[in-house]
C-alpha positions in Angstrom: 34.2 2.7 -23.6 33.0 5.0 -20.9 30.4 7.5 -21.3 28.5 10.6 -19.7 25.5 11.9 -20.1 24.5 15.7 -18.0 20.9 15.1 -17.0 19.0 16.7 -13.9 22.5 18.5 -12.7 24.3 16.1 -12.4 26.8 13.1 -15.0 25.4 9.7 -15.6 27.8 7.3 -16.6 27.0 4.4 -19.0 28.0 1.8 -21.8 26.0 0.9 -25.1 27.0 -2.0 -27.9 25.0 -2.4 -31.1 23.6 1.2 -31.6 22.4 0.7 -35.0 20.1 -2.3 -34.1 16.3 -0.6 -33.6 15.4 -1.8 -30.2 17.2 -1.7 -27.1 17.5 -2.9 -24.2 17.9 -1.1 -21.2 19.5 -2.7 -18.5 18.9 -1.2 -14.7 21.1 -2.4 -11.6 20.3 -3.2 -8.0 21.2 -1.5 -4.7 24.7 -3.8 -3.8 26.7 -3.3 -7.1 26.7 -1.1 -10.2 25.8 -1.7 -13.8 28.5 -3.8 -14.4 26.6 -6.6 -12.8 24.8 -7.6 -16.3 28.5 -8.0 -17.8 28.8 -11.8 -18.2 24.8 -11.9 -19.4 24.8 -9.4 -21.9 28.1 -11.3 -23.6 25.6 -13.9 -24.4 22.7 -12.2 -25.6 24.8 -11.1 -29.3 24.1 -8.3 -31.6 20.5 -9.2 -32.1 19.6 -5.7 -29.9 21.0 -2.3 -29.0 22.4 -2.7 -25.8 22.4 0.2 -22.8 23.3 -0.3 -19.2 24.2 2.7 -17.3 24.9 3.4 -13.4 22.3 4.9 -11.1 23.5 8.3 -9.5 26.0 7.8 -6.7 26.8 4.5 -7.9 29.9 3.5 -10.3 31.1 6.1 -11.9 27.6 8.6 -11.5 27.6 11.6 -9.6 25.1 12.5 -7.0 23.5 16.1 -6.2 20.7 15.0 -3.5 21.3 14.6 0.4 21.1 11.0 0.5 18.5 11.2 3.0 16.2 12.7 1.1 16.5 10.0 -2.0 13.1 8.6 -3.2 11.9 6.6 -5.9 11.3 8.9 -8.0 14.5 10.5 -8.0 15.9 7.6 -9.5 12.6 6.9 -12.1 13.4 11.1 -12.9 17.1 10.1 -14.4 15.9 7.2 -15.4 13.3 9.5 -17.5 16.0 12.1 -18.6 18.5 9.3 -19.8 15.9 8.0 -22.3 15.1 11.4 -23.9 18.3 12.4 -24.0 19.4 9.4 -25.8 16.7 9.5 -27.8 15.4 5.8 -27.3 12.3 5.0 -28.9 11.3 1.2 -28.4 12.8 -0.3 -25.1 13.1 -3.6 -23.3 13.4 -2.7 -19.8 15.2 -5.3 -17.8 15.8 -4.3 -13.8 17.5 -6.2 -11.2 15.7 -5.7 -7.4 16.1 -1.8 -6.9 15.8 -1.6 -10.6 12.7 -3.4 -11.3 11.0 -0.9 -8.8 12.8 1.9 -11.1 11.4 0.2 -14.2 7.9 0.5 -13.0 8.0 3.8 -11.5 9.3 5.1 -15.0 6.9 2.8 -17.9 4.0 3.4 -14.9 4.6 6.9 -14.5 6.1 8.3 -18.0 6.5 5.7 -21.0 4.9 5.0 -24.1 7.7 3.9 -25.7 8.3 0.8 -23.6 7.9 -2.2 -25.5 8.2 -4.9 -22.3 9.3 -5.1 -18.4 11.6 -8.2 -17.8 11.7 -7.8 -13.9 14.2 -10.2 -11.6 13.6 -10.4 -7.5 11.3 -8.1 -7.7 10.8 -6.5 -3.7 7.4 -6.6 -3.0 6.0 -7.0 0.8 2.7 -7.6 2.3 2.6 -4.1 4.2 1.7 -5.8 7.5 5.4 -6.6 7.3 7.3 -4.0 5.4 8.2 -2.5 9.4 9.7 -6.0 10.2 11.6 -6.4 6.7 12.8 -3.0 7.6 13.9 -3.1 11.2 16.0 -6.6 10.1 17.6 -4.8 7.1 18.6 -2.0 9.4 19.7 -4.3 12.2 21.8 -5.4 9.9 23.4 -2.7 8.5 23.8 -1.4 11.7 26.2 -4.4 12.3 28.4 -3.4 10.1 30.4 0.0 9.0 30.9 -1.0 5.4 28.1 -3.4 2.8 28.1 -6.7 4.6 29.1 -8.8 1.4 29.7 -11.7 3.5 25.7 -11.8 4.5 25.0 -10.9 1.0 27.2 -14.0 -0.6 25.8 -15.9 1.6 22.1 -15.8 0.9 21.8 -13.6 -2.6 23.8 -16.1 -4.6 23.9 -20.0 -4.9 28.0 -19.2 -6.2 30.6 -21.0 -3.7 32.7 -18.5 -1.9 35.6 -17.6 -4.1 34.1 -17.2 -7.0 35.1 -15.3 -10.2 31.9 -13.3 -10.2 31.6 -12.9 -6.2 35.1 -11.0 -6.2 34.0 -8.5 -9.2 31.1 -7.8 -7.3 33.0 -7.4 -4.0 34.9 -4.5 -5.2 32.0 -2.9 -7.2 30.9 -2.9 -3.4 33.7 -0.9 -2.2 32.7 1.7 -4.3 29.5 2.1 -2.9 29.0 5.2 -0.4 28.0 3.1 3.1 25.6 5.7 3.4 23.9 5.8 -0.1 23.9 1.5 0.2 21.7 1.9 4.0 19.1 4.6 2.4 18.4 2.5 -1.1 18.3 -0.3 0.9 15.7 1.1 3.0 14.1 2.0 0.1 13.9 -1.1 -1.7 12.4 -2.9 1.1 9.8 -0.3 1.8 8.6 -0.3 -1.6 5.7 -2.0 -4.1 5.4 -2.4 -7.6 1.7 -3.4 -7.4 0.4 0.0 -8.2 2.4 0.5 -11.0 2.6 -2.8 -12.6 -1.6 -2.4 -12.5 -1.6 0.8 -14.6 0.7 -0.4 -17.0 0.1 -1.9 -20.2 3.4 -3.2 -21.3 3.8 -7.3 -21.4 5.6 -8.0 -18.1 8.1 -10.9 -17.2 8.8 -11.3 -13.4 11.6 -13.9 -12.9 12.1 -15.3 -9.4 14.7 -17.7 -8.0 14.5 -21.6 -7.0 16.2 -20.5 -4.1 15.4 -16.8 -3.3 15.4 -16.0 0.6 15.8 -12.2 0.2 12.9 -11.4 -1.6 9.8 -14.2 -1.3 7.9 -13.8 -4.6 4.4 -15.3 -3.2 2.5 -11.9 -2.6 4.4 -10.5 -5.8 2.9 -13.6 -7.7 -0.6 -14.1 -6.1 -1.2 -10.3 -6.6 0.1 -10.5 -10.4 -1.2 -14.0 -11.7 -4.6 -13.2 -12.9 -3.6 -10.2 -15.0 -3.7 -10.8 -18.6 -0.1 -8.8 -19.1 2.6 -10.2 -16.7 3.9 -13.8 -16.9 6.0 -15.2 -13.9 8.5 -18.1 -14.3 10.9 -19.4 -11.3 14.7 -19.8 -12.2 15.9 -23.1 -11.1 19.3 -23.0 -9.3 19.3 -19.4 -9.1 18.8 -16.7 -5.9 18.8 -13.4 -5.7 21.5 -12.3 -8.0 19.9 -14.9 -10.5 21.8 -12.8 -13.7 25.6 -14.2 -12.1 23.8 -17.1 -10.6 22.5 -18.4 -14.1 23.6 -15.4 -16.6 23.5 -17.2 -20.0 20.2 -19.0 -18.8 19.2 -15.2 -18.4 20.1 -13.8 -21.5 18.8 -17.1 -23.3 15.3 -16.7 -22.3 14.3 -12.8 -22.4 15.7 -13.6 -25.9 13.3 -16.2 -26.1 10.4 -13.9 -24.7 11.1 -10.3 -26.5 11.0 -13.2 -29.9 7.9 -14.7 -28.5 6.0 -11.1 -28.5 6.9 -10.2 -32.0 4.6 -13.8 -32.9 2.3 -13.0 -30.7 -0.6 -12.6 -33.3 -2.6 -16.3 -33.3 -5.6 -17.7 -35.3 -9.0 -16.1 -33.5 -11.7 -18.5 -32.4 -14.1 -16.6 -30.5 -15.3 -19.3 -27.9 -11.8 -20.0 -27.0 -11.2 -15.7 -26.8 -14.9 -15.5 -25.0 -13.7 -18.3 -22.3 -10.5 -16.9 -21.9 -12.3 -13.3 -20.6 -14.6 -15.0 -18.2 -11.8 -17.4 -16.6 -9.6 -14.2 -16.1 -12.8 -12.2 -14.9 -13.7 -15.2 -12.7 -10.1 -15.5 -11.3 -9.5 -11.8 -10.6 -13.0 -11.9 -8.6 -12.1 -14.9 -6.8 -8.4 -13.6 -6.0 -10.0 -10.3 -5.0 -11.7 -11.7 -2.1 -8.4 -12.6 -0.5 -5.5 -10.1 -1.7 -5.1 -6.3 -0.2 -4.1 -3.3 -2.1 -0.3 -2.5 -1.7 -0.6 0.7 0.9 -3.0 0.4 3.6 -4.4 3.5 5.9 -6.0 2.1 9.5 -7.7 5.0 10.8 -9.5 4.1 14.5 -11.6 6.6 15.9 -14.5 4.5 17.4 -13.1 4.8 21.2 -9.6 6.2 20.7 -8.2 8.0 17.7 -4.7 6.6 16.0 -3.3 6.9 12.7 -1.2 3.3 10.9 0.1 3.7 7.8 1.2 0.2 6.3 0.6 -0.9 10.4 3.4 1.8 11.7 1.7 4.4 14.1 1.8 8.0 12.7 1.4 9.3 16.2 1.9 12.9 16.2 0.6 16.2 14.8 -3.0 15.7 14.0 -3.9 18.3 15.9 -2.6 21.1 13.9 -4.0 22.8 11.1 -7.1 21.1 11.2 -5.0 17.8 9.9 -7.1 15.2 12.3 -10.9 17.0 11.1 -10.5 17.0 7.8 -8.4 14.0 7.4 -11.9 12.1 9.5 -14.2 14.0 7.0 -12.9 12.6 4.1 -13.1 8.7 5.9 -16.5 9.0 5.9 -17.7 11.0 3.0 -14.7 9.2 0.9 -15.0 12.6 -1.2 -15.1 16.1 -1.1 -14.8 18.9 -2.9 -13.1 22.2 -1.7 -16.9 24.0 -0.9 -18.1 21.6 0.7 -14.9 21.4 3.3 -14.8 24.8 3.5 -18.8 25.2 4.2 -18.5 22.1 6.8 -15.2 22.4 9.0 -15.7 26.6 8.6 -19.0 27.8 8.2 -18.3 31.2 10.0 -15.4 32.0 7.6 -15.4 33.5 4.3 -15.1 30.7 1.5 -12.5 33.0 -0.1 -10.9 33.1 3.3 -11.2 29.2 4.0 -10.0 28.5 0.9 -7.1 29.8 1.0 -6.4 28.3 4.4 -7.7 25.4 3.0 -4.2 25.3 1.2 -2.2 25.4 3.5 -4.3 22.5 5.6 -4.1 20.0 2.5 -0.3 20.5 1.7 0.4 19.5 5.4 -2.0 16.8 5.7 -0.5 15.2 2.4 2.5 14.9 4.3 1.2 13.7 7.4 -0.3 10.9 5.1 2.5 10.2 2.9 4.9 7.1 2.5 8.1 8.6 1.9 10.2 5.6 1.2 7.4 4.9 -1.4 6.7 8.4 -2.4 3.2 7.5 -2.0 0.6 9.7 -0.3 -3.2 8.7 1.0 -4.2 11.9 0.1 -5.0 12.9 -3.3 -5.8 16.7 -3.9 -6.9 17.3 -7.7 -8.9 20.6 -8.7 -12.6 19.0 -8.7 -12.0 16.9 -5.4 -10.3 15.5 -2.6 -9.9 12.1 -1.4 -8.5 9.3 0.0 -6.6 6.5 -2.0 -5.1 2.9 -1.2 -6.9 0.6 1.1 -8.9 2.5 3.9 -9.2 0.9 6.7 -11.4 2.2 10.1 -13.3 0.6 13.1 -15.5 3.1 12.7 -16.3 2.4 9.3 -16.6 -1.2 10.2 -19.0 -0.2 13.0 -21.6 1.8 10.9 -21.3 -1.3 8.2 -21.9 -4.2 10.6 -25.0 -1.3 12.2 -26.2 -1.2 8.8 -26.2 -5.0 7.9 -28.4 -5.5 11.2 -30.8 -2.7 10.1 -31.4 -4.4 6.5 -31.5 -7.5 7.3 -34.8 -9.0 6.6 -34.4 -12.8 7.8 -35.7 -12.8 10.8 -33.5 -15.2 12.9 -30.7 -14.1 11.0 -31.6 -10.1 12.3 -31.8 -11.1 15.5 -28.1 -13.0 15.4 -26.8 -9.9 13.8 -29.0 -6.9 16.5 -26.9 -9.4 19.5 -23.6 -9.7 18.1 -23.8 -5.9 17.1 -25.2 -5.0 20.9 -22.5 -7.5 22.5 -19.7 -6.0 20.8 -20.8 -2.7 21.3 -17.4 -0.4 22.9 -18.6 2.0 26.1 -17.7 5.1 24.3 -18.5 5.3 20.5 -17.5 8.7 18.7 -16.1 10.6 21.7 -12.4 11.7 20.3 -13.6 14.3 18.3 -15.4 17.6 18.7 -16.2 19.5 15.4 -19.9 20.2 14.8 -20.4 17.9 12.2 -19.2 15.5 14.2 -21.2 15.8 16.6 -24.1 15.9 14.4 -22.8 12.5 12.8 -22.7 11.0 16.2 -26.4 11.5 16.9 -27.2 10.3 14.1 -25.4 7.1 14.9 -26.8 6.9 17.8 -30.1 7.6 16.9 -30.0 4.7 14.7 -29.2 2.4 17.5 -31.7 3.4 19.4 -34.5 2.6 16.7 -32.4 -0.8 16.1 -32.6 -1.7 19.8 -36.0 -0.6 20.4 -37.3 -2.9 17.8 -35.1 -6.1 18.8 -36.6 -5.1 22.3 -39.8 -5.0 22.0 -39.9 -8.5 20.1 -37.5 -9.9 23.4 -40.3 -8.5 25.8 -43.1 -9.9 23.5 -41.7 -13.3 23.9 -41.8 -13.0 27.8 -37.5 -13.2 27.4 -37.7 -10.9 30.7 -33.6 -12.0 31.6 -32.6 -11.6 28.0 -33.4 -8.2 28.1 -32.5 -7.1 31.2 -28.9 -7.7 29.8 -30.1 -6.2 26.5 -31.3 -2.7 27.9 -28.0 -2.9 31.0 -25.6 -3.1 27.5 -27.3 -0.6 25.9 -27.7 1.5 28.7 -23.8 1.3 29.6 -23.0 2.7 26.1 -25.7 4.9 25.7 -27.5 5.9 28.9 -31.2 7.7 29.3 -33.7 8.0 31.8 -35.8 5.8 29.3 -33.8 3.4 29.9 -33.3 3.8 33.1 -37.2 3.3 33.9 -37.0 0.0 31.2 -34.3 -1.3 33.8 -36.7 -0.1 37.0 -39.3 -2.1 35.8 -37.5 -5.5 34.9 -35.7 -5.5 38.1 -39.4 -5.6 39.7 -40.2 -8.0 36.9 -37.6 -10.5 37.8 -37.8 -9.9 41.7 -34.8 -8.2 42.0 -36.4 -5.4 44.3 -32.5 -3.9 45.9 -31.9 -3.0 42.1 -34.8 -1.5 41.6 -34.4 0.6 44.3 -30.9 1.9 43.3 -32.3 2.7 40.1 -34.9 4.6 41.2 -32.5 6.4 43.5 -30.4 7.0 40.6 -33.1 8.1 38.2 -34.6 10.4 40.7 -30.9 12.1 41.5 -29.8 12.8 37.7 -33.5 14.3 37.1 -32.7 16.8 39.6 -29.1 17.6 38.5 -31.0 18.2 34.8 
């Protein structure tokens, strides 16, 4: 039986079984086909739960009111929302295939209390150094083709010889598809990551992979995912992408199985056992910490040349508008700020009623400079108290003033020296120069005051060890970088040291001209 529901303007089409049973499950479909895709599983999971599968706007028999274009994840996570309240579910299993495992953890990560589990299947999830690359192939490939490229798709999201039963329902649930629509949810499902949501939710979470899943590689997915105490990971054998035709009454067998296994979930308590379980998973998440990356990363470089990645694709334009580029290089190195204290810094001659409200308009555009839109994620995170940066924050320039600061603490001797060379060696010729705002400047010589001090000391140990040649190419490093008549005169007089009288000369000449010119 076919029915509509009118939420967010527009009809949502969908089928239930078994509305008298107390828990449902909620069934959500991926980008290629419609809901009917969990037909043949859900004929084997019985009347044990109230069943609910429904089509996502534009697909099947839903309508669609947004310029495809614009579509997001949370467009989809917003019906998704709607549906539930509207139907009035209370405890729900969400299950989601590919696009609709991201849906499931936008919604329970961004709305639900009422979600009892997550049973996720190929879940997308890219390390972000290669979303671009995932993306450019996907749109390669659409670009091959005027219509959904089934034959690619039976070919490497199904183990099912061509022919199939299954493989010809799903071809024409493709024809329905709007090309369009397919391209942009495509686009979105390879951009995005569950990571972030699946962390801030509480729910027990399955993640099911395939044997034999090419699509979607579940190794980041799994290695991100493994230590915490709430999601569970099991690999399908004989199964790819579309692992619910591949293997359906596997499928339905075991989230049976699991939703029957967290209703006996209560077990005898033996506190050593309870206390070593805590410090393995503390221990493991430490450990995995040291070699996993947060889901959305922001490389800002501002050490020689200023440039903008987001997830490693260049944002390359419009930083210099509405004070985007200063205060987006304020908050990299105060991390946090509040409204004053932007206002008194970037604007000191303005009113702070003034610069406040201009302030405003500066954040609203900056957010959108900084955000993911195929993940509907932004870097920037305005809230009424403060404003900062979130995901991982990446900067030469912040790895300059750490590795400066781990050579001015250090208190090994040997091991300062290493650290004072490496940092001098690697040392760019301009440090701080793309950037001109008064605080900046401020900031700069402070930096550079701090190398001084640092080199000064590693210096005067060199000289005191007669190392005349060692720092000759000390002081002509530091002097390239950061050049004064002090050094200047230090270079005069190791020239003579090491007989090297024509240099000496030069350098006299030199100091002696730019004296004048002062």
């Amino acid at each position: 039986m076919h029915n509509f529901i009118r939420i967010n303007g527009i009809n949502i089409h969908y089928r239930e079984y078994f509305q008298h049973k107390q828990e449902t499950i909620l069934f959500i479909h991926a980008n290629v086909v419609d809901m009917r895709i969990f037909d043949t599983m859900i004929s084997y999971l019985g009347a044990q739960y109230h069943i609910v599968q429904y089509d996502l706007r534009g697909y099947g028999m839903s309508d669609n009111d947004v310029n495809i274009d614009e579509l997001t994840l949370d467009h989809f996570s917003d019906d998704l929302h709607q549906f539930i309240e509207h139907l009035q579910l209370d405890h729900i299993h969400l299950v989601g295939l590919q696009m609709g495992a991201l849906i499931a953890t936008r919604y329970t990560s961004r709305f639900s209390t009422n979600v009892g589990s997550l049973t996720l299947m190929t879940v997308p999830c890219h390390p972000p150094h290669l979303i671009q690359q995932v993306r450019a192939h996907r749109q390669k490939l659409a670009n091959n083709y005027t219509s959904i490229p089934f034959d690619y798709i039976e070919q490497h999201a199904t183990i099912l010889d061509s022919g199939h039963p299954e493989l010809m329902k799903l071809r024409e649930y493709a024809k329905a598809i709007p090309y369009d629509l397919y391209k942009k949810v495509m686009d979105i499902t390879v951009s995005s990551t569950p990571l972030a949501d699946i962390r801030t939710i509480n729910c027990p979470i399955i993640i099911l992979t395939g044997s034999k899943e090419i699509l979607f590689p579940a190794q980041y997915l799994q290695l991100h995912t493994i230590y915490l105490e709430h999601c569970s990971f099991r690999t399908i054998s004989k199964a790819s992408s579309l692992m619910v035709i591949d293997r359906p009454g596997y499928i339905a067998n075991l989230l049976v199985e699991w939703l029957d296994e967290l209703k006996r979930r209560d077990q005898p308590y033996d506190p050593f056992l309870a206390r070593l379980g805590k410090e393995i998973y503390d221990y493991t998440s430490k450990q995995l910490g040291a070699y996993t990356f947060d889901e959305n990363v922001l490389q800002v470089d501002i050490l020689e040349n200023f440039h903008v990645y987001m997830n490693g694709v260049e944002v390359s334009g419009g930083w210099n508008k509405r004070f985007a580029k200063s205060i987006l290089l304020y908050l990299l190195f105060q991390r946090t700020a509040s409204r004053e204290q932007l206002c008194d810094t970037l604007w000191p001659n303005i009113s702070l009623q003034q610069a406040k409200k201009n302030l405003r308009v500066y954040l609203s555009y900056l957010r959108q400079q900084l955000t993911l839109r195929q993940a509907s994620f932004s870097f920037l995170v305005v809230e009424r108290d403060e404003i900062k940066l979130q995901g991982k924050i990446k900067s030469d320039g912040l790895d300059f003033i750490e590795r400066l600061h781990e050579a001015e603490i250090e208190k090994n001797d040997k091991q300062k020296e290493e650290k004072v060379i490496q940092f001098i060696e690697n040392m760019p010729l301009r440090i701080f120069e793309s950037h001109h705002d008064e605080w900046f400047h401020t900031f700069r010589s402070q930096v550079e005051q701090r190398i001084m001090i640092l080199v000064h000391s590693h210096l005067k140990k060199v000289l005191e060890n007669g190392y005349n040649q060692v720092a000759l190419h000390l002081v002509e490093k530091i002097n390239s970088v950061l050049p004064t008549f002090e050094w200047y005169e230090q270079l005069i007089d190791l020239y003579e040291k090491l007989d090297m009288h024509a240099h000496a000369h030069l350098w006299r000449t030199k100091l002696k001209n730019d004296m004048e010119e002062e």
